[in-house]
C-alpha positions in Angstrom: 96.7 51.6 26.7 98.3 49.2 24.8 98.7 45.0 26.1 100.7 42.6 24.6 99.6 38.8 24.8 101.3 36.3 22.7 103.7 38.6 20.0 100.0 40.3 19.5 99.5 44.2 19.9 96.2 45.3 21.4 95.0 48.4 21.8 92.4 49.3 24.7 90.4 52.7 25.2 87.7 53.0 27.8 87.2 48.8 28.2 87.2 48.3 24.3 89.8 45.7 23.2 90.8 45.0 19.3 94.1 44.0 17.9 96.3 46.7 15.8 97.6 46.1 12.8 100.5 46.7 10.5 100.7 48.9 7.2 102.8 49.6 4.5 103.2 52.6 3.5 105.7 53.8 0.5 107.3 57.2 0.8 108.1 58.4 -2.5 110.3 61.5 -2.6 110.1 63.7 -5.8 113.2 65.5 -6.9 113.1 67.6 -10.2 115.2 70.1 -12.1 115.4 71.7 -15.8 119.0 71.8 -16.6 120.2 73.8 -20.3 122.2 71.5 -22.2 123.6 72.9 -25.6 123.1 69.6 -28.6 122.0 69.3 -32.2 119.7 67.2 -31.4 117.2 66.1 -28.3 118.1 62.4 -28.8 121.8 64.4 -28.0 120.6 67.2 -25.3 119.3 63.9 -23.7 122.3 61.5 -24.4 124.7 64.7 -22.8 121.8 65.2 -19.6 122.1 61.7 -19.0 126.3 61.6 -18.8 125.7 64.4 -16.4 123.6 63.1 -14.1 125.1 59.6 -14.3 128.7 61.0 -14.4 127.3 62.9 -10.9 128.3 66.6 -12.2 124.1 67.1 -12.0 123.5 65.9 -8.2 119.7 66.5 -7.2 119.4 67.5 -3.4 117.1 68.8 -0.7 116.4 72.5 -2.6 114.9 70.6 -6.2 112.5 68.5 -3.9 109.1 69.2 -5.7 107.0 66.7 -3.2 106.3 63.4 -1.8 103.4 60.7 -1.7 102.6 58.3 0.5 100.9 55.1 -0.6 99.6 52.2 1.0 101.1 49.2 -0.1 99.7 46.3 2.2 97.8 45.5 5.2 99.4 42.8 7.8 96.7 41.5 9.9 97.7 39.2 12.7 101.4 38.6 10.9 104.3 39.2 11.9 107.3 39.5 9.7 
């Protein structure tokens, strides 16, 4: 069961009463694929990859997802933003 008193969350199971807090968590979505680029060079492959990708003929999307992480950034305790 949850109660608020005061803009404060609390949480209550079987008579037992203590405040919730707030997380960050980052989601971080990786997205990943090997493209062939024909240079002289791989200061040049990378130079051509680059105005690919920025020019948006190389568009990453749902099927090159390779994973995700989550990470804790920061607790809030008592705060509200």
């Amino acid at each position: 069961m949850t109660e608020i008193l005061r803009g404060r969350k609390f949480m209550r199971k079987e008579g037992e009463c203590r405040m919730s807090r707030q997380f960050e968590i980052e989601i971080q979505e990786i997205l990943s694929r090997v493209e062939k680029v024909e240079a002289d060079s791989v200061g040049e492959a990378i130079d051509k990859a680059m105005a690919l990708y920025y020019g948006q003929e190389i568009i990453l999307d749902a099927e090159d997802m390779k994973g995700v992480d989550f990470t804790p950034i920061r607790i809030q305790e008592g705060k509200s933003r």
